[in-house]
mmCIF file of the N, C-alpha and C atoms, coordinates in Angstrom:
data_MODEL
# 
_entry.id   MODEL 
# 
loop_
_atom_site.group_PDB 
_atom_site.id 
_atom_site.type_symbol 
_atom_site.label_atom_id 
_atom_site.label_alt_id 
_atom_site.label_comp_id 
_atom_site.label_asym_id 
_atom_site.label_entity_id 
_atom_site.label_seq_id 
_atom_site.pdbx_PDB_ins_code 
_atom_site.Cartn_x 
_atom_site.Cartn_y 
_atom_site.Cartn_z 
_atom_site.occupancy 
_atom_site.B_iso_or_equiv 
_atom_site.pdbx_formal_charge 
_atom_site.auth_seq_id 
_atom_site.auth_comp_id 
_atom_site.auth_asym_id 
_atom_site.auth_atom_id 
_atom_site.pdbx_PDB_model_num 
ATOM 1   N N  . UNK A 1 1  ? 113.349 75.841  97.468  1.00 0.00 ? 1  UNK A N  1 
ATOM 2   C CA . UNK A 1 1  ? 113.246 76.212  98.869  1.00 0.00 ? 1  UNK A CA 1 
ATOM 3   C C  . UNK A 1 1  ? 113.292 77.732  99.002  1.00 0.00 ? 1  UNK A C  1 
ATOM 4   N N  . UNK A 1 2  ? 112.672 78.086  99.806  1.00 0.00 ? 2  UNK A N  1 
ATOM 5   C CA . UNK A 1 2  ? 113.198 79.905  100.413 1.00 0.00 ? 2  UNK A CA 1 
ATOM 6   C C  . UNK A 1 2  ? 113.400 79.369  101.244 1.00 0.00 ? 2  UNK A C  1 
ATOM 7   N N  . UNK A 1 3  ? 114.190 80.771  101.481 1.00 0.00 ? 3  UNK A N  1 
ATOM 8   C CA . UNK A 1 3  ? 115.298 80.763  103.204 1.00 0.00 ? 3  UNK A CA 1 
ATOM 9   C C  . UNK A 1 3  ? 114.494 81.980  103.737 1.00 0.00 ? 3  UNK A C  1 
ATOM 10  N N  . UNK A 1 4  ? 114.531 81.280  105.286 1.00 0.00 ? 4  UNK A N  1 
ATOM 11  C CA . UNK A 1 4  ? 113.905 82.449  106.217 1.00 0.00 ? 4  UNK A CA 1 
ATOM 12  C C  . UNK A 1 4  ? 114.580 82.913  107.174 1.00 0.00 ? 4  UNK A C  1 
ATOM 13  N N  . UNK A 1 5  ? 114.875 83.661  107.362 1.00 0.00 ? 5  UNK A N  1 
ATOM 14  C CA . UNK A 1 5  ? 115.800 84.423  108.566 1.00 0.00 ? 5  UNK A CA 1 
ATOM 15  C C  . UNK A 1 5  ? 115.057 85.641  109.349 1.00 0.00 ? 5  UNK A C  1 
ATOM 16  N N  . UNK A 1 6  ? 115.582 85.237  110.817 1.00 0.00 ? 6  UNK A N  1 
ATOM 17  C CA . UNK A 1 6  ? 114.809 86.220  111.566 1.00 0.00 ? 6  UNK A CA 1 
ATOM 18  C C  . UNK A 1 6  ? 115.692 86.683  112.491 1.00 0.00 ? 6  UNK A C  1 
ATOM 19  N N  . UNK A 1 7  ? 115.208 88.248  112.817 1.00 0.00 ? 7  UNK A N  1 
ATOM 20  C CA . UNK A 1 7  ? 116.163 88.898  113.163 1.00 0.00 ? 7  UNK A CA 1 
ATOM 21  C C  . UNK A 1 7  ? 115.533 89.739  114.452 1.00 0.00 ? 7  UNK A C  1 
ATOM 22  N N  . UNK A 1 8  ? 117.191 90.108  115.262 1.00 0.00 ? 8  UNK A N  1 
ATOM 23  C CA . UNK A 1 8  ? 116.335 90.901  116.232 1.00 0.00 ? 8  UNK A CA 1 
ATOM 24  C C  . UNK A 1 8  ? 115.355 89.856  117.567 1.00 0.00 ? 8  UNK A C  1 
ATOM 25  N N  . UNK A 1 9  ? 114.628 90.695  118.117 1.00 0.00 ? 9  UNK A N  1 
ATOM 26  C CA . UNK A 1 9  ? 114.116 89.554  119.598 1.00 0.00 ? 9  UNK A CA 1 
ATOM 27  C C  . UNK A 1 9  ? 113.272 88.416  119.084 1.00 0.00 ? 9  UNK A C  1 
ATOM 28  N N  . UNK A 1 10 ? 112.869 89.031  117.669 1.00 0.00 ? 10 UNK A N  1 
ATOM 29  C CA . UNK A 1 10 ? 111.702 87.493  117.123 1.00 0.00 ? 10 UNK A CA 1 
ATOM 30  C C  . UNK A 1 10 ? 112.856 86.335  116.987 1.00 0.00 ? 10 UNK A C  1 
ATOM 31  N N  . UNK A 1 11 ? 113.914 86.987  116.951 1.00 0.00 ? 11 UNK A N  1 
ATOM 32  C CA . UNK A 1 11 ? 115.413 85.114  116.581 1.00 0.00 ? 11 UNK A CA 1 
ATOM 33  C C  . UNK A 1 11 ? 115.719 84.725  117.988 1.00 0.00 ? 11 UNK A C  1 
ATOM 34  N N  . UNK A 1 12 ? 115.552 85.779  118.990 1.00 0.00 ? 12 UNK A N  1 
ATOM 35  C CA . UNK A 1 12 ? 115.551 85.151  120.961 1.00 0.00 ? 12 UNK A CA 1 
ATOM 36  C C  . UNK A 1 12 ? 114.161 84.269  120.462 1.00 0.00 ? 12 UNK A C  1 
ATOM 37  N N  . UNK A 1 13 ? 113.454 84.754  120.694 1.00 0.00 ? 13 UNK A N  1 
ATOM 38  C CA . UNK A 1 13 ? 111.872 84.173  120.763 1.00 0.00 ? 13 UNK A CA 1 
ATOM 39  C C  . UNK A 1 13 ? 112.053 82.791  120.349 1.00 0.00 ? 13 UNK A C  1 
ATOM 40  N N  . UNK A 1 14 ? 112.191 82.619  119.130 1.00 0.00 ? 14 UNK A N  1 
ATOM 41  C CA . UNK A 1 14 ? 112.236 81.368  118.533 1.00 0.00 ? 14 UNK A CA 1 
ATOM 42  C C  . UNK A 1 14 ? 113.051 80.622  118.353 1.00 0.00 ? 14 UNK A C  1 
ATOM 43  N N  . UNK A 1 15 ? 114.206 81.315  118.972 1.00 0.00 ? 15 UNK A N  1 
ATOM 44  C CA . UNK A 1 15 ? 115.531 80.067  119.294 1.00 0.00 ? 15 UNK A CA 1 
ATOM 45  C C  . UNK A 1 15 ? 116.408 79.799  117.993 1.00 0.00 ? 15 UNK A C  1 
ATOM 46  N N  . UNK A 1 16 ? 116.261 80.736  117.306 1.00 0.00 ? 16 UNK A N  1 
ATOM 47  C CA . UNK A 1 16 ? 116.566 80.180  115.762 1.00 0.00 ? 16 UNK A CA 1 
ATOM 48  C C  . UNK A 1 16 ? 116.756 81.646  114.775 1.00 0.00 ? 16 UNK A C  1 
ATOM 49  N N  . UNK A 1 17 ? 117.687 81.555  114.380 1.00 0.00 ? 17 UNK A N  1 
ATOM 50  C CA . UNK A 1 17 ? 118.651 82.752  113.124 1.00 0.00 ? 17 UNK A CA 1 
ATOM 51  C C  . UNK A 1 17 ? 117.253 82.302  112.044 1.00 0.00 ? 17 UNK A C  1 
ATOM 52  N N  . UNK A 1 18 ? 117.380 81.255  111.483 1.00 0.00 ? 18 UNK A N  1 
ATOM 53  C CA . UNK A 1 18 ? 116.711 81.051  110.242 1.00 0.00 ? 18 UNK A CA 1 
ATOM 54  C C  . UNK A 1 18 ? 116.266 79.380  110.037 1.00 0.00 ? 18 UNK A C  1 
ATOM 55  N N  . UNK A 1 19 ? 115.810 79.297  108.715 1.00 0.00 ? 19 UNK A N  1 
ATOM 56  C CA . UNK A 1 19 ? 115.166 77.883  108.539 1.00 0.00 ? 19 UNK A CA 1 
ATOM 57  C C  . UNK A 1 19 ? 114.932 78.220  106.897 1.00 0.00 ? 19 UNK A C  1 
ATOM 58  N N  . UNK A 1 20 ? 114.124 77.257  106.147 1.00 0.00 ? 20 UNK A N  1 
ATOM 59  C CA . UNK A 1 20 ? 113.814 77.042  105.036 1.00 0.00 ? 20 UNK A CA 1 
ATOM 60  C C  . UNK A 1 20 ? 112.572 76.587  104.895 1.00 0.00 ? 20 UNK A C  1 
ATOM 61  N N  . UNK A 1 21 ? 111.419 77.231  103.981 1.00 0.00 ? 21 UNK A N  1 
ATOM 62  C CA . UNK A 1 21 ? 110.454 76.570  104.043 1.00 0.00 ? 21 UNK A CA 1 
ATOM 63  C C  . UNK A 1 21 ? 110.248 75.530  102.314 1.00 0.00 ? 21 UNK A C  1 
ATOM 64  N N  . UNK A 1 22 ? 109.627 75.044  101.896 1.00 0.00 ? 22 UNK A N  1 
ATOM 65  C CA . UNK A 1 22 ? 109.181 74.787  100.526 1.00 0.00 ? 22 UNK A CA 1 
ATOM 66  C C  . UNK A 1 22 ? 108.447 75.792  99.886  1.00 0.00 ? 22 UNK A C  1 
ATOM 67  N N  . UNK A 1 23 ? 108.935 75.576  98.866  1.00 0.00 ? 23 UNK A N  1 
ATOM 68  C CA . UNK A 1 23 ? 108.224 76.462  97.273  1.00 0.00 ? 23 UNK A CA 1 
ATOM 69  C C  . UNK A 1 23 ? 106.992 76.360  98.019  1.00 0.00 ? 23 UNK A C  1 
ATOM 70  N N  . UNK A 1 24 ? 106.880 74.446  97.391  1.00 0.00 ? 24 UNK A N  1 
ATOM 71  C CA . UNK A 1 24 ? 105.538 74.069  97.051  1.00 0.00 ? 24 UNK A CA 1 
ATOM 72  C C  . UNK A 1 24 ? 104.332 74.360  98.230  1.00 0.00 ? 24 UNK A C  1 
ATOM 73  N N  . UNK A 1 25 ? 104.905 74.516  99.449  1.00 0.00 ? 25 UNK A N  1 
ATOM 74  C CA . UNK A 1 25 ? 103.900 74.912  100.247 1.00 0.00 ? 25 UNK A CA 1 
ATOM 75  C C  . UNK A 1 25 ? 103.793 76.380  100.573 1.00 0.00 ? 25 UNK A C  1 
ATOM 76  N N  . UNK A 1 26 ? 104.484 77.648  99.822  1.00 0.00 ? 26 UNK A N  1 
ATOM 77  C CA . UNK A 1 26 ? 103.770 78.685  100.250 1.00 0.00 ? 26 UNK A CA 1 
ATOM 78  C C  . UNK A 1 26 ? 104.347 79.768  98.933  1.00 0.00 ? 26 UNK A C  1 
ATOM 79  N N  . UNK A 1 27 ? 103.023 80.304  98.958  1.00 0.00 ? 27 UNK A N  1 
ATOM 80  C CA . UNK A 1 27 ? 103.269 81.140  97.297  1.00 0.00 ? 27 UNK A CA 1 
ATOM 81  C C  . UNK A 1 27 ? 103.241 82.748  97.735  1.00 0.00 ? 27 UNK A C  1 
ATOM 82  N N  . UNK A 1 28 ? 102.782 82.965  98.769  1.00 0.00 ? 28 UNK A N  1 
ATOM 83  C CA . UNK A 1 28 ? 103.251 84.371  99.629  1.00 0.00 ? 28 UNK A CA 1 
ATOM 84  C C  . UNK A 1 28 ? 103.475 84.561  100.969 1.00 0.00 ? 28 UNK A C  1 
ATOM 85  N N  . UNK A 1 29 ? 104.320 85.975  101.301 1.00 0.00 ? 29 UNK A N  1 
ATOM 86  C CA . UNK A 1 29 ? 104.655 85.605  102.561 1.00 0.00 ? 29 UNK A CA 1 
ATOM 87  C C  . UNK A 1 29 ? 103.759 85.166  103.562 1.00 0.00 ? 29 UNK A C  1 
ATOM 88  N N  . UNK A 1 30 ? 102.395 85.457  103.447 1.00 0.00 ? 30 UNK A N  1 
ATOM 89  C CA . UNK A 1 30 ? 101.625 85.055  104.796 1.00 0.00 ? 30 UNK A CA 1 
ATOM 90  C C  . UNK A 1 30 ? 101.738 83.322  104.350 1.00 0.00 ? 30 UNK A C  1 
ATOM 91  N N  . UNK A 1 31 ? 101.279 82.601  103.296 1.00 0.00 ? 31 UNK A N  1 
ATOM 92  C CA . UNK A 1 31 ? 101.517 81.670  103.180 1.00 0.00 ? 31 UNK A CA 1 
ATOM 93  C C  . UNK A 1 31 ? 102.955 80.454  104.381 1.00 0.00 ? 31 UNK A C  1 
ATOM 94  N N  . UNK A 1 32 ? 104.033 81.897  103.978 1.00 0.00 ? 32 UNK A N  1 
ATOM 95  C CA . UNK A 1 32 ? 105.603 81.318  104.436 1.00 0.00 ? 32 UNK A CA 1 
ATOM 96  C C  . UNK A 1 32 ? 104.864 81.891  106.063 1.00 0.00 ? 32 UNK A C  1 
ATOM 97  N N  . UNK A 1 33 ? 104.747 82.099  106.951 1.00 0.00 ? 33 UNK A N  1 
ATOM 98  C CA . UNK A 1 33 ? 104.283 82.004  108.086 1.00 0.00 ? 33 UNK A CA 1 
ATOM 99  C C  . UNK A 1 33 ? 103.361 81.057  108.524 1.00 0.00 ? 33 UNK A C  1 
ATOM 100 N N  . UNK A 1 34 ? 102.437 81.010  107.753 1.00 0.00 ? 34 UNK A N  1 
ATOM 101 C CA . UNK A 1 34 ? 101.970 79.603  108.037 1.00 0.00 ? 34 UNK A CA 1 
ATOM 102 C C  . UNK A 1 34 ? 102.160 78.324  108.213 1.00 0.00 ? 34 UNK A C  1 
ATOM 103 N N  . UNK A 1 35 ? 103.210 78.813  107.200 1.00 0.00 ? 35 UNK A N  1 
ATOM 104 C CA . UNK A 1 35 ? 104.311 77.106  106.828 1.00 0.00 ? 35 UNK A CA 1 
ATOM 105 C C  . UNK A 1 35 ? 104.832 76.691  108.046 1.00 0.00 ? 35 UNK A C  1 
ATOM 106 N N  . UNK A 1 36 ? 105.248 77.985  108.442 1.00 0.00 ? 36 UNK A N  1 
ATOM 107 C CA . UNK A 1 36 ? 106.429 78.341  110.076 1.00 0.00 ? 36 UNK A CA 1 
ATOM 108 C C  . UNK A 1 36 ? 105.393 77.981  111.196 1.00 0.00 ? 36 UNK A C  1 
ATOM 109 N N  . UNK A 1 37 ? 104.076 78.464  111.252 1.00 0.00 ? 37 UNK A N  1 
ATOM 110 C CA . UNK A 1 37 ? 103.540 78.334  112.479 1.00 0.00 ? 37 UNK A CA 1 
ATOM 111 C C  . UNK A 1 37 ? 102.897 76.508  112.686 1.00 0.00 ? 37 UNK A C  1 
ATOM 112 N N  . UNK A 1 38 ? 103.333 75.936  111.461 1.00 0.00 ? 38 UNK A N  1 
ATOM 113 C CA . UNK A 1 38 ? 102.648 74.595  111.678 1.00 0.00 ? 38 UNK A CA 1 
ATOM 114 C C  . UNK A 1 38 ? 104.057 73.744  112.724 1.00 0.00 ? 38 UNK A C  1 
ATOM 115 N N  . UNK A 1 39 ? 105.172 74.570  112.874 1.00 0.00 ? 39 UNK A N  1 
ATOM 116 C CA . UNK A 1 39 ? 106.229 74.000  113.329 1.00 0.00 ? 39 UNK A CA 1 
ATOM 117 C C  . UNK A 1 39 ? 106.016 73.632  115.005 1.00 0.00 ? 39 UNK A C  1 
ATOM 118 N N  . UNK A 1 40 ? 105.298 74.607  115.552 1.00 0.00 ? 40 UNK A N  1 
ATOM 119 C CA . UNK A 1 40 ? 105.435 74.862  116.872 1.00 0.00 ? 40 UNK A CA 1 
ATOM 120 C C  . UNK A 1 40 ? 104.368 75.884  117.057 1.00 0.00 ? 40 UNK A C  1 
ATOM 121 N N  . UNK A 1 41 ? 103.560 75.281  118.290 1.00 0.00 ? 41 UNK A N  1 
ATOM 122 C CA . UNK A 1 41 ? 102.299 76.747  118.345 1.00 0.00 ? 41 UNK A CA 1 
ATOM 123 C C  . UNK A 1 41 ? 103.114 78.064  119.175 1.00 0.00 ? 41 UNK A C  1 
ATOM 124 N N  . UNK A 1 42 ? 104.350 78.094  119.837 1.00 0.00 ? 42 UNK A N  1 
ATOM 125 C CA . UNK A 1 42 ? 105.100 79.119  120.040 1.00 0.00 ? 42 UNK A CA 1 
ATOM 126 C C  . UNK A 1 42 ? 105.106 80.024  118.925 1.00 0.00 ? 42 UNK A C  1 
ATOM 127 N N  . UNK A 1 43 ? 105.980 79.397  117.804 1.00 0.00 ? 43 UNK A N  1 
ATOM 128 C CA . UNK A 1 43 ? 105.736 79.806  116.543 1.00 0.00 ? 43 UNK A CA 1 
ATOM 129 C C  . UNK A 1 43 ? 104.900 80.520  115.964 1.00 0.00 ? 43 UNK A C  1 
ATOM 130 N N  . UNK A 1 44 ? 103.810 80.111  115.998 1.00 0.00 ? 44 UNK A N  1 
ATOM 131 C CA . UNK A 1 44 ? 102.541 80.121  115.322 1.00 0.00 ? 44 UNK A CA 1 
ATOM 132 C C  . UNK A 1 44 ? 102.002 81.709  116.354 1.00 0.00 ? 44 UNK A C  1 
ATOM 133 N N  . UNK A 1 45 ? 102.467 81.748  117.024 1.00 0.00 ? 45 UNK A N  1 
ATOM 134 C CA . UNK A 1 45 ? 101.909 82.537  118.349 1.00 0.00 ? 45 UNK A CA 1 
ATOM 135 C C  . UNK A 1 45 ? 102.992 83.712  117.989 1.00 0.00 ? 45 UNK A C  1 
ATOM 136 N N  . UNK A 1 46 ? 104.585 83.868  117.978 1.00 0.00 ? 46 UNK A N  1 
ATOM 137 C CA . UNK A 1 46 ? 104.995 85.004  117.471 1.00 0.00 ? 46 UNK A CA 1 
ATOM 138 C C  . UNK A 1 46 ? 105.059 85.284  116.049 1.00 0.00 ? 46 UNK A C  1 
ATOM 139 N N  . UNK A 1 47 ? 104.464 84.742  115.144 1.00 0.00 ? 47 UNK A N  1 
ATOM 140 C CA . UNK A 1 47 ? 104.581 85.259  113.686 1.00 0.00 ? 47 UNK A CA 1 
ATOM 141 C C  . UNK A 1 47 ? 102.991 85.369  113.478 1.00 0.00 ? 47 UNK A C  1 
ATOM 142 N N  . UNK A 1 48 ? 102.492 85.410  114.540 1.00 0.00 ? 48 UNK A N  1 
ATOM 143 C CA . UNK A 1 48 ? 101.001 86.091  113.794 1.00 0.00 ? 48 UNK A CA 1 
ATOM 144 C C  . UNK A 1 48 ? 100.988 87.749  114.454 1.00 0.00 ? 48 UNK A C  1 
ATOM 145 N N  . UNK A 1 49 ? 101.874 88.120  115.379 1.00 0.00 ? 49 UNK A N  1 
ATOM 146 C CA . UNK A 1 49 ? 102.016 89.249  115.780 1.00 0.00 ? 49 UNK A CA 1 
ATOM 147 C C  . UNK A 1 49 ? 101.795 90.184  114.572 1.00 0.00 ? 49 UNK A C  1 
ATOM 148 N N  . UNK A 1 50 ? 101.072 91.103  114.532 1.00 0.00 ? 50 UNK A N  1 
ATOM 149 C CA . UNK A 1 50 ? 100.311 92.068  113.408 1.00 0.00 ? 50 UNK A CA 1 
ATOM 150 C C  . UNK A 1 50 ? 101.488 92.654  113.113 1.00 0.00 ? 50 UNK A C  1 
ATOM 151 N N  . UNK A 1 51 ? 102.708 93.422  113.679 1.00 0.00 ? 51 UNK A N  1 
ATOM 152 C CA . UNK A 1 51 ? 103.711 94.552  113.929 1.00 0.00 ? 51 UNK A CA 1 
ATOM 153 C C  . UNK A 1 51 ? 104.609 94.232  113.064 1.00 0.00 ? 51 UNK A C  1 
ATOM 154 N N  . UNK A 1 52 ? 104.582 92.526  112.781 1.00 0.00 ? 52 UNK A N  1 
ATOM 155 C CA . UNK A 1 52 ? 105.966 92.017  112.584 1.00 0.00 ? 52 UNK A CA 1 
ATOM 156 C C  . UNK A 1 52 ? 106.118 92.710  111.041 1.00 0.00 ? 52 UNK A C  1 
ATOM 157 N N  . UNK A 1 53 ? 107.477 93.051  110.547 1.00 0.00 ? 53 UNK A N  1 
ATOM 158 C CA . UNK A 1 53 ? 107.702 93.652  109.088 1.00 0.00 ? 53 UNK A CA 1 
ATOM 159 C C  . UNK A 1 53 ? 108.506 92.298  108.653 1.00 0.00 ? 53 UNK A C  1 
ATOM 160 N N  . UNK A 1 54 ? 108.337 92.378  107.091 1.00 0.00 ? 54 UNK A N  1 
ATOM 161 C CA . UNK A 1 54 ? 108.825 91.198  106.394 1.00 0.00 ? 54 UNK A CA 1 
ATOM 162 C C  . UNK A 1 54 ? 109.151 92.189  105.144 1.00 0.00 ? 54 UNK A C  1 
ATOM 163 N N  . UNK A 1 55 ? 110.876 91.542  104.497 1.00 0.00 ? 55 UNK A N  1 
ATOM 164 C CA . UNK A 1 55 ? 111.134 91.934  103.425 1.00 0.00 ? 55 UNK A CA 1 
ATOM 165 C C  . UNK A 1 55 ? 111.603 90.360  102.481 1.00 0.00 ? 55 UNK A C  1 
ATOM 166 N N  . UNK A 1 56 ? 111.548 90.840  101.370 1.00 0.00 ? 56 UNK A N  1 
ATOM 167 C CA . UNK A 1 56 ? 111.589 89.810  100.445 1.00 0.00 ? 56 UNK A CA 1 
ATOM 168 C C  . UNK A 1 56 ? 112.813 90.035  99.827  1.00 0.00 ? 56 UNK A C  1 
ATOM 169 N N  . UNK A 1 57 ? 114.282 89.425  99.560  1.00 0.00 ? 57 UNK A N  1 
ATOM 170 C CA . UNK A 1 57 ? 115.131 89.884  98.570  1.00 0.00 ? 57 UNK A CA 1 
ATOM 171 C C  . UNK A 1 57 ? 115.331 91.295  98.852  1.00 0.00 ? 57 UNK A C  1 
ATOM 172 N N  . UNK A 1 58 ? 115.285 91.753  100.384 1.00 0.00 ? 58 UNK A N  1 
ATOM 173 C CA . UNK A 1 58 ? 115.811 92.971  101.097 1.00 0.00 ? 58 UNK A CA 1 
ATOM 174 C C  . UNK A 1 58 ? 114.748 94.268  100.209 1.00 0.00 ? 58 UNK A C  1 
ATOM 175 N N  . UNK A 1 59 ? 113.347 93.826  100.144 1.00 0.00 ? 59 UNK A N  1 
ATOM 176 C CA . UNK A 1 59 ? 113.025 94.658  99.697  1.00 0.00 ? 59 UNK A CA 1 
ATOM 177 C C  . UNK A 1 59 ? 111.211 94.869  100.726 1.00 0.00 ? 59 UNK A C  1 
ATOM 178 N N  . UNK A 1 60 ? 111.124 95.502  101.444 1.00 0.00 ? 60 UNK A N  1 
ATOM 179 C CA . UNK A 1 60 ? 110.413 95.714  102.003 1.00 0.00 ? 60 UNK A CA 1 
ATOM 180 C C  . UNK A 1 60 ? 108.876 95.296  101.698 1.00 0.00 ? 60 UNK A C  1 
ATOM 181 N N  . UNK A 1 61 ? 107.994 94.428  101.804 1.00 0.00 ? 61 UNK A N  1 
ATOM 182 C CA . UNK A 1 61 ? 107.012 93.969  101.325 1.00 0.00 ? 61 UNK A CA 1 
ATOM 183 C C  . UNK A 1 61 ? 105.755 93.588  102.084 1.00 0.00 ? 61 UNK A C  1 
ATOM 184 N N  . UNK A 1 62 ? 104.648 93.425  101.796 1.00 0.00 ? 62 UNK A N  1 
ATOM 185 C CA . UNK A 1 62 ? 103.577 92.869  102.804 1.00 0.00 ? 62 UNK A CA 1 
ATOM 186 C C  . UNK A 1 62 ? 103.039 91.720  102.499 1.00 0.00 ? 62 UNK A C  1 
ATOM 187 N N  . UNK A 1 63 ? 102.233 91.404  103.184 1.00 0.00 ? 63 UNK A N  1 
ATOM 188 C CA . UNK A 1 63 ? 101.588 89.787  103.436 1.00 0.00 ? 63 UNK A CA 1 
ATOM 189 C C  . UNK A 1 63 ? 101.438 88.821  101.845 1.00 0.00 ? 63 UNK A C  1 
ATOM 190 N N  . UNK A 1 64 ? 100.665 89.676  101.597 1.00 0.00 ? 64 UNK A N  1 
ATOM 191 C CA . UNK A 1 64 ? 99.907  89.212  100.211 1.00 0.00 ? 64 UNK A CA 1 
ATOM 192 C C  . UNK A 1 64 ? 101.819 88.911  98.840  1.00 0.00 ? 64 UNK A C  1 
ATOM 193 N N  . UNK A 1 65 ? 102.622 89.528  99.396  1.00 0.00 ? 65 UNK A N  1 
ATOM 194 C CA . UNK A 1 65 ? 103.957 89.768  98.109  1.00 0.00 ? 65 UNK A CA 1 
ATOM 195 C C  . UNK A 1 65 ? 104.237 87.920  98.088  1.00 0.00 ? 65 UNK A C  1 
ATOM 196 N N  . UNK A 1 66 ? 103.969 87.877  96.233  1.00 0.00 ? 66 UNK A N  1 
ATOM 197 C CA . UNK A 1 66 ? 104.170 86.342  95.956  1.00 0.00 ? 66 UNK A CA 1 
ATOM 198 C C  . UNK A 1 66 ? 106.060 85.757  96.000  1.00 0.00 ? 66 UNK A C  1 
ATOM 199 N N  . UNK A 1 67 ? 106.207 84.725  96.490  1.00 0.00 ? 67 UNK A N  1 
ATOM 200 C CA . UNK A 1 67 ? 107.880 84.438  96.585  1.00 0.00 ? 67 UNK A CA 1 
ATOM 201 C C  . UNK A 1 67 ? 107.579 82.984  96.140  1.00 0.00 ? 67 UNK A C  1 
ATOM 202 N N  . UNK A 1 68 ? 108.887 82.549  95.633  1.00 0.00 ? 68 UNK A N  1 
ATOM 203 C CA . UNK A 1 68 ? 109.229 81.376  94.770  1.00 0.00 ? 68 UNK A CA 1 
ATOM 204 C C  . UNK A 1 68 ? 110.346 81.358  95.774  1.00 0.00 ? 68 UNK A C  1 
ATOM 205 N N  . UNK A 1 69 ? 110.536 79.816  94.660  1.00 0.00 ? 69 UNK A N  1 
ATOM 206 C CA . UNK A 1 69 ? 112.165 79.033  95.315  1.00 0.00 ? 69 UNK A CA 1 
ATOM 207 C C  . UNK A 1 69 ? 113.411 80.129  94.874  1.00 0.00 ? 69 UNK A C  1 
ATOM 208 N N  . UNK A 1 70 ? 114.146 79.902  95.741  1.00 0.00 ? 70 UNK A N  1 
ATOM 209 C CA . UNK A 1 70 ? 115.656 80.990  95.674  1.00 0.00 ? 70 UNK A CA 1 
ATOM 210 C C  . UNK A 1 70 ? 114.888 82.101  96.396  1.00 0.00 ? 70 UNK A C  1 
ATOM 211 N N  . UNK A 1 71 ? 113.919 82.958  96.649  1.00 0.00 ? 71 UNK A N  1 
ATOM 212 C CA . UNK A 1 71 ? 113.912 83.831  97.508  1.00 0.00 ? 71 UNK A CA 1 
ATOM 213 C C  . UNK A 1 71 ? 114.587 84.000  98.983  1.00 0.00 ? 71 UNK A C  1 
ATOM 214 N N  . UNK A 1 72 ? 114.339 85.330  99.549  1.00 0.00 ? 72 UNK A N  1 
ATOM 215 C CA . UNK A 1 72 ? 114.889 85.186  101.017 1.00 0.00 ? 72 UNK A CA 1 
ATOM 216 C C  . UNK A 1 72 ? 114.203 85.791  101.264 1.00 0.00 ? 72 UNK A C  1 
ATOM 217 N N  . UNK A 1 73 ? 113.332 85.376  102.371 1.00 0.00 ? 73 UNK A N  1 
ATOM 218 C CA . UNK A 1 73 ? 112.285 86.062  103.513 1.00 0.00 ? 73 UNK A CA 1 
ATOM 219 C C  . UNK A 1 73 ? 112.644 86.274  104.451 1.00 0.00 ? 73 UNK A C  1 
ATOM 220 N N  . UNK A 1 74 ? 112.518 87.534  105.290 1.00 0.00 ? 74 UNK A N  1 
ATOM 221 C CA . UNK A 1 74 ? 113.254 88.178  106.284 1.00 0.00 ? 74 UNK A CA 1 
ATOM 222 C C  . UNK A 1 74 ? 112.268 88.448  106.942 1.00 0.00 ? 74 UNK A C  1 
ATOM 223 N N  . UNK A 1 75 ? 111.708 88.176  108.530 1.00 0.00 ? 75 UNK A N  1 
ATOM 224 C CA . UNK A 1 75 ? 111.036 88.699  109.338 1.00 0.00 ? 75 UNK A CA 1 
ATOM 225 C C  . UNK A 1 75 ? 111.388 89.400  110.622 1.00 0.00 ? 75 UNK A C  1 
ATOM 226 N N  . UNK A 1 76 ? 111.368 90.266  111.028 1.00 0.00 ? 76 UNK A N  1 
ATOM 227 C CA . UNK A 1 76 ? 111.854 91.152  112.340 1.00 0.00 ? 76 UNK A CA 1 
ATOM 228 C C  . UNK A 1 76 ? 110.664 92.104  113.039 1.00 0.00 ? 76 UNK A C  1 
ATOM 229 N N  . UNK A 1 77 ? 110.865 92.382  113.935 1.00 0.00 ? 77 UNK A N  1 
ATOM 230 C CA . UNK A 1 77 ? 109.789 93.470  114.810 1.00 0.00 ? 77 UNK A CA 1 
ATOM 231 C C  . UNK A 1 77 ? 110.200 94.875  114.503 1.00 0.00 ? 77 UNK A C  1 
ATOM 232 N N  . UNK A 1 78 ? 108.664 95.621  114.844 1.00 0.00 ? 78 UNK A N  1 
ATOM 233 C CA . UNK A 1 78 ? 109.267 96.794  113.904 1.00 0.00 ? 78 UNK A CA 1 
ATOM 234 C C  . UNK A 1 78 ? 110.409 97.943  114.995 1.00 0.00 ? 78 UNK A C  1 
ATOM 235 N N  . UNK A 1 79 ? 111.212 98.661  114.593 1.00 0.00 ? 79 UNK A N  1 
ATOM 236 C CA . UNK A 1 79 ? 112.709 99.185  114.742 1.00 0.00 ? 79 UNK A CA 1 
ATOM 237 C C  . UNK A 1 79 ? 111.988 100.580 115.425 1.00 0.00 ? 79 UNK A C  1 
ATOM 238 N N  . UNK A 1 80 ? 112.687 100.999 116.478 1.00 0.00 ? 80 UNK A N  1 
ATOM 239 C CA . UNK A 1 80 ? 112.562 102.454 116.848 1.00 0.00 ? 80 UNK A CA 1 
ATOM 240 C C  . UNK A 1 80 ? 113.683 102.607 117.224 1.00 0.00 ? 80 UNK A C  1 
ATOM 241 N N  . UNK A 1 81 ? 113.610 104.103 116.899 1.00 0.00 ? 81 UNK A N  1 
ATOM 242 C CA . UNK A 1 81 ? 114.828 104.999 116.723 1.00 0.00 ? 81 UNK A CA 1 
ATOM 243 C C  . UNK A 1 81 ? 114.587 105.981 118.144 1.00 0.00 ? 81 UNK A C  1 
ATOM 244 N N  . UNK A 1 82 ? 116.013 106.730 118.381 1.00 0.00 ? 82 UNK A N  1 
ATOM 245 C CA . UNK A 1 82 ? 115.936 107.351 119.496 1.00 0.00 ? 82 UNK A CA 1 
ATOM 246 C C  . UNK A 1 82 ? 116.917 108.493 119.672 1.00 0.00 ? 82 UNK A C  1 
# 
């Protein structure tokens, strides 16, 4: 399994800290969004947002970065400073 956790207004949005998707259904993160958007077209509707940043194992990454079981996928909107 990976664990997904979301942070910030995308975890208001979706009502939900985190979830788990399967290995077997997603071999990178855009994959693990897909997995997510088959849940709910809400879903499907805030994780296709272009902006959104995703880190892998707290390490900052993009769409295409491959993840296995035991990973942690982290999705949030991007942060401004002030």
């Amino acid at each position: 399994m990976i664990k997904v956790i979301f942070f910030a207004a995308l975890r208001e949005q979706l009502g939900c800290a985190g979830t788990e998707v399967s290995a077997n259904n997603a071999s990178t993160v855009a994959e693990v969004k897909d997995a997510l958007g088959e849940k709910d077209e809400d879903w499907k509707n805030y994780l296709a947002n272009n902006s959104l940043l995703c880190a892998v194992n707290h390490q900052m990454v993009q769409g295409d970065f491959s993840v296995k079981s035991g990973d942690e996928v982290a999705f949030f909107p991007p942060v401004t400073g002030g």
